[in-house]
PyMOL commands that place a pseudoatom at each C-alpha (Angstrom):
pseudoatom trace, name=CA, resn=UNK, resi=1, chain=A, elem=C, hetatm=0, pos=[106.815, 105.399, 107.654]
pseudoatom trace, name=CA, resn=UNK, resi=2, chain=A, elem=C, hetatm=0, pos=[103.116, 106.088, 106.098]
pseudoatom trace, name=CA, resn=UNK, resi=3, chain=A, elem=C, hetatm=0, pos=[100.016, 106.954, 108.170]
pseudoatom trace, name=CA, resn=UNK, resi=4, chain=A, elem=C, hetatm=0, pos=[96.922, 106.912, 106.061]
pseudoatom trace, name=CA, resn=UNK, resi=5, chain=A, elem=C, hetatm=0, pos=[94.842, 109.812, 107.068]
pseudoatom trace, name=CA, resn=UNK, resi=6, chain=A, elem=C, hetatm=0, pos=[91.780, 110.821, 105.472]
pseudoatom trace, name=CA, resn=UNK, resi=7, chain=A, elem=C, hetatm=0, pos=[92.004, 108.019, 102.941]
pseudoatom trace, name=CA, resn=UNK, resi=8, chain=A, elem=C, hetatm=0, pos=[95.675, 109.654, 101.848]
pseudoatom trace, name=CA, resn=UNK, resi=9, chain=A, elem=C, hetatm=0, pos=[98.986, 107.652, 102.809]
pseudoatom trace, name=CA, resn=UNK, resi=10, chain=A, elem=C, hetatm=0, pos=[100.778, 110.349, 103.641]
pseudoatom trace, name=CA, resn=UNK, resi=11, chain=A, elem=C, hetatm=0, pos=[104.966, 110.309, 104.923]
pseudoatom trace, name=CA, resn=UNK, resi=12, chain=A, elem=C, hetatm=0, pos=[105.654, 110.447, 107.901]
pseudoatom trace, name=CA, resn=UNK, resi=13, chain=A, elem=C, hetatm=0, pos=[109.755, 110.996, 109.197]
pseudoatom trace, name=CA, resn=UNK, resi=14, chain=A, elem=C, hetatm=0, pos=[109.820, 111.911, 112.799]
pseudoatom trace, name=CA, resn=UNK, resi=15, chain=A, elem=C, hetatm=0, pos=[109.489, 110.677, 116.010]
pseudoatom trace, name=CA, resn=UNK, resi=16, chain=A, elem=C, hetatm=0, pos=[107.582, 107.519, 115.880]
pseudoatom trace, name=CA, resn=UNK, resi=17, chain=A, elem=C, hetatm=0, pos=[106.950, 107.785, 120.109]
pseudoatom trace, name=CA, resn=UNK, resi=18, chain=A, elem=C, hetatm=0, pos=[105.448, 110.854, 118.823]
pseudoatom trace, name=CA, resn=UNK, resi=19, chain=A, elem=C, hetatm=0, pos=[101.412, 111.627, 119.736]
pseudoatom trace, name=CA, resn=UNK, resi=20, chain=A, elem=C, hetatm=0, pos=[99.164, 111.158, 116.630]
pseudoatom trace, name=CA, resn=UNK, resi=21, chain=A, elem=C, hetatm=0, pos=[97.834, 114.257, 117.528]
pseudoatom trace, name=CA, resn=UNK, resi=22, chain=A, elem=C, hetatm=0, pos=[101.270, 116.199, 116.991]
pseudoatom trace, name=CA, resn=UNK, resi=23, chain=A, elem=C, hetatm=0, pos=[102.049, 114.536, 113.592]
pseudoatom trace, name=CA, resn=UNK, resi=24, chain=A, elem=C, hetatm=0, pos=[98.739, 115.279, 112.421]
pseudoatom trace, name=CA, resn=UNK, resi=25, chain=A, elem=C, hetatm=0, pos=[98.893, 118.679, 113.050]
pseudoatom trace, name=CA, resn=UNK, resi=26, chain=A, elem=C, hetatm=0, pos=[102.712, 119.964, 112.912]
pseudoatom trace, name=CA, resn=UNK, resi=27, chain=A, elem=C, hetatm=0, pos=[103.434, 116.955, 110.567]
pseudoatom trace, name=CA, resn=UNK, resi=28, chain=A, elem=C, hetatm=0, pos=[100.765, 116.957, 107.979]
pseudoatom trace, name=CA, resn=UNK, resi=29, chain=A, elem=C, hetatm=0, pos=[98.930, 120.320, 108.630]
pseudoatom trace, name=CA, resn=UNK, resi=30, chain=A, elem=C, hetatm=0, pos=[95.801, 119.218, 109.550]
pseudoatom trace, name=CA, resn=UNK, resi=31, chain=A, elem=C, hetatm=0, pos=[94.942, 121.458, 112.331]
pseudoatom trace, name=CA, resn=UNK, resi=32, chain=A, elem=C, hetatm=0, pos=[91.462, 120.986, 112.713]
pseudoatom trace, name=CA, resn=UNK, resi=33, chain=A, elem=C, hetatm=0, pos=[92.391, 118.594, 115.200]
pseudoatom trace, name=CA, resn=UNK, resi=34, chain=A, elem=C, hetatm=0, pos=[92.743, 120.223, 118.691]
pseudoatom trace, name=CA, resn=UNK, resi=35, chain=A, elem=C, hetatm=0, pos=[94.955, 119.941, 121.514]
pseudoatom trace, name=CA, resn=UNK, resi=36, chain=A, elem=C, hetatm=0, pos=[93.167, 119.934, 124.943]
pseudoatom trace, name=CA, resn=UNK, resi=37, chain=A, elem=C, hetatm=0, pos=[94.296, 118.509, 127.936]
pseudoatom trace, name=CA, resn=UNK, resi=38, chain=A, elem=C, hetatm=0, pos=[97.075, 115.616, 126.557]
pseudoatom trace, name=CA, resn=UNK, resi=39, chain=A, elem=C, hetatm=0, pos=[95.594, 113.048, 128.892]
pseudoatom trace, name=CA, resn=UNK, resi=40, chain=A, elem=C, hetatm=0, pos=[92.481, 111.778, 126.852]
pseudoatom trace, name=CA, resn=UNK, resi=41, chain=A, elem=C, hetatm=0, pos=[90.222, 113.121, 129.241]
pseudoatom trace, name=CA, resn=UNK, resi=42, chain=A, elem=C, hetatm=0, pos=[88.712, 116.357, 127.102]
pseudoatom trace, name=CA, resn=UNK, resi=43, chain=A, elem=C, hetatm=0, pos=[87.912, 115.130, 123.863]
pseudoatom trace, name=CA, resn=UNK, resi=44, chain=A, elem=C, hetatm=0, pos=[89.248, 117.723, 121.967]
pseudoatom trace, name=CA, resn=UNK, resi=45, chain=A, elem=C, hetatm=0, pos=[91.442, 115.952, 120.526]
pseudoatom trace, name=CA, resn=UNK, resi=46, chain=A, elem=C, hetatm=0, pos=[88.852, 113.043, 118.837]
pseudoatom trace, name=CA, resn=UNK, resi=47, chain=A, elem=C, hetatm=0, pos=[89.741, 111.388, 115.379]
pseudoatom trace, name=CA, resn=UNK, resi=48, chain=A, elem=C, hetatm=0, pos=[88.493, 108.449, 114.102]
pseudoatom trace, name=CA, resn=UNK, resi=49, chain=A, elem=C, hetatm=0, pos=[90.841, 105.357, 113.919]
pseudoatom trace, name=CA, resn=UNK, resi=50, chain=A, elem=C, hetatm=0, pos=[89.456, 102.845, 111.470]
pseudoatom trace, name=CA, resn=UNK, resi=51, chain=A, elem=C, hetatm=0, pos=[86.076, 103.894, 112.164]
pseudoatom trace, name=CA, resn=UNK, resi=52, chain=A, elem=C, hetatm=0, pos=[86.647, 104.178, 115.828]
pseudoatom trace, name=CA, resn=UNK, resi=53, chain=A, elem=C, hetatm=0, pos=[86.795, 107.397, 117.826]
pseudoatom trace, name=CA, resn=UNK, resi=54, chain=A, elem=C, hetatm=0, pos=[89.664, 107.959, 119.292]
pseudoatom trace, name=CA, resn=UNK, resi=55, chain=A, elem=C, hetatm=0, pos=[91.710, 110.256, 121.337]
pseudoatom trace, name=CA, resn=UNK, resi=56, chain=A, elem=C, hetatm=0, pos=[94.900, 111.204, 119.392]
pseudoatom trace, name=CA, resn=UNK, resi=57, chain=A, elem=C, hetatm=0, pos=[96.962, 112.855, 122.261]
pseudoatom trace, name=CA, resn=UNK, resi=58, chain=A, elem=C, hetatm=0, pos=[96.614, 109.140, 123.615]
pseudoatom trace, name=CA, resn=UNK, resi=59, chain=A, elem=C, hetatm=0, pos=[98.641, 107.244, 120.869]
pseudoatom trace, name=CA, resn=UNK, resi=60, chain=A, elem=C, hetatm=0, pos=[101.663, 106.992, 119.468]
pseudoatom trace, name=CA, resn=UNK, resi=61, chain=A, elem=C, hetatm=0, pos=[102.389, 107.306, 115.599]
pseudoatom trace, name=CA, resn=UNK, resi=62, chain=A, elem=C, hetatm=0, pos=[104.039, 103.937, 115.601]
pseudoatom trace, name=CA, resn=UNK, resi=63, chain=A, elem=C, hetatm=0, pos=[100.656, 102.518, 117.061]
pseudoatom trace, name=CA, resn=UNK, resi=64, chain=A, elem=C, hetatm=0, pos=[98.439, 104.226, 114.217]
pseudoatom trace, name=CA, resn=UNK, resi=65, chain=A, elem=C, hetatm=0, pos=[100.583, 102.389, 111.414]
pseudoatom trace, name=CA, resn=UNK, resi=66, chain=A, elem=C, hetatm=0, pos=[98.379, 100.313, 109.493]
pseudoatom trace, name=CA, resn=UNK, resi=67, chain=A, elem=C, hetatm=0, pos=[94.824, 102.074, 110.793]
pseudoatom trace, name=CA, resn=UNK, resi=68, chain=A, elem=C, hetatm=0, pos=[92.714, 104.509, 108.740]
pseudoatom trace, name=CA, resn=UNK, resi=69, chain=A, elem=C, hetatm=0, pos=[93.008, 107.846, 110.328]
pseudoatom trace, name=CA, resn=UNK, resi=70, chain=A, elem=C, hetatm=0, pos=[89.818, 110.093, 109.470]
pseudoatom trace, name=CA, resn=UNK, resi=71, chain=A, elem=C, hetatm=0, pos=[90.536, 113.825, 110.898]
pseudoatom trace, name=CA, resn=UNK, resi=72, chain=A, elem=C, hetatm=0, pos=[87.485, 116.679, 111.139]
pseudoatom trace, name=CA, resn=UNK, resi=73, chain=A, elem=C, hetatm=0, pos=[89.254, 117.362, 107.534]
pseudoatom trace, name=CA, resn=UNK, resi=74, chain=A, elem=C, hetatm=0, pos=[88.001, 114.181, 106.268]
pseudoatom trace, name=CA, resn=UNK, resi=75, chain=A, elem=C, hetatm=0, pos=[84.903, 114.197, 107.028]
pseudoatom trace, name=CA, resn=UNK, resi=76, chain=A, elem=C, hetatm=0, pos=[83.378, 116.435, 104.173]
pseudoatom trace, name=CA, resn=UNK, resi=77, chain=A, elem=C, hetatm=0, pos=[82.052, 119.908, 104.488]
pseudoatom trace, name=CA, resn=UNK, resi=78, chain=A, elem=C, hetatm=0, pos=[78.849, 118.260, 103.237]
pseudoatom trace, name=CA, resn=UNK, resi=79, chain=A, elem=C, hetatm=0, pos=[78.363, 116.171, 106.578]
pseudoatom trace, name=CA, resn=UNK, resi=80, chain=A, elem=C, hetatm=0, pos=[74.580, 116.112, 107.640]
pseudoatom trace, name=CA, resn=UNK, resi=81, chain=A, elem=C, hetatm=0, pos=[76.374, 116.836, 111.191]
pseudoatom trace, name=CA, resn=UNK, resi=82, chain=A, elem=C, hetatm=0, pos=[77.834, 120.223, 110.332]
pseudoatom trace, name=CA, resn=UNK, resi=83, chain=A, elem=C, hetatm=0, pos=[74.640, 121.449, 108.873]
pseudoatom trace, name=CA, resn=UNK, resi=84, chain=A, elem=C, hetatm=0, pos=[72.898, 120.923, 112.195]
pseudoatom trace, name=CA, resn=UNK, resi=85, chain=A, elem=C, hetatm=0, pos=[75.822, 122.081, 114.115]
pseudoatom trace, name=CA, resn=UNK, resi=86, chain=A, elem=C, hetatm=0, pos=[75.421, 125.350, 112.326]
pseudoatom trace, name=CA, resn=UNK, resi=87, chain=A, elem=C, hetatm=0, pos=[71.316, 125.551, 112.636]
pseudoatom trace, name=CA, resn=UNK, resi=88, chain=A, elem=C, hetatm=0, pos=[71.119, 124.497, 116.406]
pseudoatom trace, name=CA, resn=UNK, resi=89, chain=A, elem=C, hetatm=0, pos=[74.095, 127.549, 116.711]
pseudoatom trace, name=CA, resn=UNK, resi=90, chain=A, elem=C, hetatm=0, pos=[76.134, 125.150, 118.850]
pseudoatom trace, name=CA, resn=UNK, resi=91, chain=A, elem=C, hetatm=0, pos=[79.482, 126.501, 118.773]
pseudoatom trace, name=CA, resn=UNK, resi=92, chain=A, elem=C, hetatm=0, pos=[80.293, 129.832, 121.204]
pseudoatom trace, name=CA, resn=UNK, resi=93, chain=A, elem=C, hetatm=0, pos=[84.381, 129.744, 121.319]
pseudoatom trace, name=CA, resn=UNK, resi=94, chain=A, elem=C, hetatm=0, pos=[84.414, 126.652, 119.223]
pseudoatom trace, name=CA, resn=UNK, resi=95, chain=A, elem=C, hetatm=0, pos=[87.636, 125.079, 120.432]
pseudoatom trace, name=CA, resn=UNK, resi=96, chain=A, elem=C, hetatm=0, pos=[85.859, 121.720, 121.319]
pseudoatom trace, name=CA, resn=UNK, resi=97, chain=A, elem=C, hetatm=0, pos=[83.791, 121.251, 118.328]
pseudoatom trace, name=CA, resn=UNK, resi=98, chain=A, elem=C, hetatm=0, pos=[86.151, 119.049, 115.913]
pseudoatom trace, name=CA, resn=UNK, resi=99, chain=A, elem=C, hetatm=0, pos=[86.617, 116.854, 118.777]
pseudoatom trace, name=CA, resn=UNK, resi=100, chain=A, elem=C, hetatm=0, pos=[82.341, 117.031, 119.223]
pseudoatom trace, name=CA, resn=UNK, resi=101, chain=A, elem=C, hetatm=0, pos=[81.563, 116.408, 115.782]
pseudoatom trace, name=CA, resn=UNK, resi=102, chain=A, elem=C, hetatm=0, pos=[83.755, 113.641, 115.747]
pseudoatom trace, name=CA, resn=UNK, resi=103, chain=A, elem=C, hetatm=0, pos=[82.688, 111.692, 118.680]
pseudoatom trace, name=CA, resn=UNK, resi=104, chain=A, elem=C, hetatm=0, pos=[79.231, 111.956, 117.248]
pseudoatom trace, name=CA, resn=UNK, resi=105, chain=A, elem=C, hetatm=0, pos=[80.090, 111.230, 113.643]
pseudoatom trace, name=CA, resn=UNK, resi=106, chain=A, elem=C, hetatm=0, pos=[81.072, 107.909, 115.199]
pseudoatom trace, name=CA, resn=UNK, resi=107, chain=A, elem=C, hetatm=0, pos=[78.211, 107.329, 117.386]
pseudoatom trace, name=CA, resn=UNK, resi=108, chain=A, elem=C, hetatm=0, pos=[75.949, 108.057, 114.272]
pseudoatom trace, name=CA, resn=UNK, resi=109, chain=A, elem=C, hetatm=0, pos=[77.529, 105.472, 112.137]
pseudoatom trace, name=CA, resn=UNK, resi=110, chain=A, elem=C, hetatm=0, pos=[77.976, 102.823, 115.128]
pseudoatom trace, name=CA, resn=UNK, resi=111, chain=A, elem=C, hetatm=0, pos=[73.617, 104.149, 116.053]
pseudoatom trace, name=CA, resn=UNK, resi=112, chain=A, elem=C, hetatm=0, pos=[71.871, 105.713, 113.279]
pseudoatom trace, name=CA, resn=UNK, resi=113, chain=A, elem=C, hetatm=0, pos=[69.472, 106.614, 115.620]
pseudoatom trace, name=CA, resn=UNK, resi=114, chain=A, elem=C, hetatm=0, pos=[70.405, 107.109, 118.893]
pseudoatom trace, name=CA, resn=UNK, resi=115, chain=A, elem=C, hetatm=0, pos=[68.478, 107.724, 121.845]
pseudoatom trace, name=CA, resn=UNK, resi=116, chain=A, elem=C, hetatm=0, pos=[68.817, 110.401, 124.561]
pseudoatom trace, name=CA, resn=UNK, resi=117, chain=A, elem=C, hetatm=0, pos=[71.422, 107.920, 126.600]
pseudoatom trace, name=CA, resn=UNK, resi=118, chain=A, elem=C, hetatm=0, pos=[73.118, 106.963, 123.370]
pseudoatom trace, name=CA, resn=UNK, resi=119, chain=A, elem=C, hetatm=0, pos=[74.082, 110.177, 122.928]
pseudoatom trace, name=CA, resn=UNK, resi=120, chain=A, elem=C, hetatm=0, pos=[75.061, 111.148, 126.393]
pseudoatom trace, name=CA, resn=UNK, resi=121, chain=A, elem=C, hetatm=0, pos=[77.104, 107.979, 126.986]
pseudoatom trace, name=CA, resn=UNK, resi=122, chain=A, elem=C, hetatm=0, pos=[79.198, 108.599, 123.317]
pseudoatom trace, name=CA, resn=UNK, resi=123, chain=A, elem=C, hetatm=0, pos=[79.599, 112.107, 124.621]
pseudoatom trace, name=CA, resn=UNK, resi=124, chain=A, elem=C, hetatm=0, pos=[80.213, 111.835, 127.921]
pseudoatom trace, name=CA, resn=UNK, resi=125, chain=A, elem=C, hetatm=0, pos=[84.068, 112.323, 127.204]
pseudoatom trace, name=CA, resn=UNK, resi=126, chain=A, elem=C, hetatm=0, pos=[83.989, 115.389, 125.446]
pseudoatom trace, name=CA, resn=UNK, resi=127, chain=A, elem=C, hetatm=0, pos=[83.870, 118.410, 127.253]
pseudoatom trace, name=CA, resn=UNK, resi=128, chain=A, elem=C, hetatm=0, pos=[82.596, 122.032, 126.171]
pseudoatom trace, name=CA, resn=UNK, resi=129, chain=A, elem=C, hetatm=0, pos=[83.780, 124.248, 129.012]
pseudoatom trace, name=CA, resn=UNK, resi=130, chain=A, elem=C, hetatm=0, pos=[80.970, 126.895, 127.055]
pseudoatom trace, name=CA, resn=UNK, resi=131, chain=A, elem=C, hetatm=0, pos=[78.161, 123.977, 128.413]
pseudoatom trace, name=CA, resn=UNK, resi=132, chain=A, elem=C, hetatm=0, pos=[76.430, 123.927, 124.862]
pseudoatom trace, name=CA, resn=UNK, resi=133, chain=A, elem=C, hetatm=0, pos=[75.736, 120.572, 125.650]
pseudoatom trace, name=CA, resn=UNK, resi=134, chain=A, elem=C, hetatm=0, pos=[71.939, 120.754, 125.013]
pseudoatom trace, name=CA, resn=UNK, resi=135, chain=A, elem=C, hetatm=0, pos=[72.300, 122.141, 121.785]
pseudoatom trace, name=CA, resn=UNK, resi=136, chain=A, elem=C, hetatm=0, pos=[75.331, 119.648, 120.737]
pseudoatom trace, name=CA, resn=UNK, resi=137, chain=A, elem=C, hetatm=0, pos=[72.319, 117.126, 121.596]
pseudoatom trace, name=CA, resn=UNK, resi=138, chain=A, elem=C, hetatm=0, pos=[69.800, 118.641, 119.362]
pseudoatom trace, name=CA, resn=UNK, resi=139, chain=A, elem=C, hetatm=0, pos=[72.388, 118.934, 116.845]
pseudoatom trace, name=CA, resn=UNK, resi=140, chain=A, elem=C, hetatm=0, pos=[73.056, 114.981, 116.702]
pseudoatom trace, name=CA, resn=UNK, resi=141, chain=A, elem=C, hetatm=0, pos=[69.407, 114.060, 116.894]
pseudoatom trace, name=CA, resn=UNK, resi=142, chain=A, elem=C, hetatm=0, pos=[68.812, 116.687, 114.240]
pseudoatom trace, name=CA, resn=UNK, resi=143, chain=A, elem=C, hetatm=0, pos=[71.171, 114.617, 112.412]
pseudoatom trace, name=CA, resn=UNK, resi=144, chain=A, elem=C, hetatm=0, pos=[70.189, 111.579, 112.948]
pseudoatom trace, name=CA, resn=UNK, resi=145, chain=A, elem=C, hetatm=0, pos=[66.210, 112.217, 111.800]
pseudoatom trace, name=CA, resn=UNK, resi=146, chain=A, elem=C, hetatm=0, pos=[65.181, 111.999, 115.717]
pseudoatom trace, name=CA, resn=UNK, resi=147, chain=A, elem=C, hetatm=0, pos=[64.646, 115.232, 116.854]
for i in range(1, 147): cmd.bond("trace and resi %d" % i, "trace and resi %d" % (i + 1))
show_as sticks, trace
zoom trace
């Protein structure tokens, strides 16, 4: 079986029940991609799924066939989002933030410029047990041209 992550098919021979989560990180090394909680309910886990965010502890390799997986590797060290990231300081034990970055990478391309409830309904499923949450805002309208 392929799964075409981060514009890559790439082989995949395990177990197809399998979380996308797992196979992208103990099956194609991409551990940027966190494990959280293993319920959907944290966020941590976020990639996008053909342009969508989505929660990769939540779906099976067999389901992903056929989509476009982008992982916090894809998305470019150039990304206007990690710049702000790393001038609003938003990151203390950083264990969250792939999962962060991508939930707003994909509110920023589905609302170029969101607005205060934008960004707290995208984000509402992404937790930061730190509570940067104020500066994770800044950090997306800072990337977005609204702050």
């Amino acid at each position: 079986m392929k799964l075409n992550v981060n514009g890559n098919d790439r082989n995949f021979d395990g177990d197809v029940r399998m979380p996308l989560l797992w196979a992208i990180r103990d099956h194609l090394g991409l551990t940027g991609t966190k494990y959280g909680c293993g319920v959907a309910q944290c966020g941590a886990c976020t990639v996008h799924a053909d342009g969508q965010a989505l929660r990769s502890c939540s779906i099976s390799v067999a389901d992903a066939q056929g989509m476009r997986i982008r992982t916090i590797e894809g998305l470019g060290a150039d990304h206007r989002l990690l710049a702000a990231w790393v001038k609003h300081d938003v990151p203390q034990c950083g264990y969250c933030q792939s999962g962060q970055i991508m939930q707003a990478a994909a509110l920023l391309e589905a609302i170029p410029k969101p607005t205060d409830a934008d960004i707290d309904g995208a984000m509402s499923g992404n937790i930061c047990r730190c509570g940067t949450y104020q500066r994770i805002r800044a950090a997306i309208k800072d990337a977005a041209g609204v702050a």
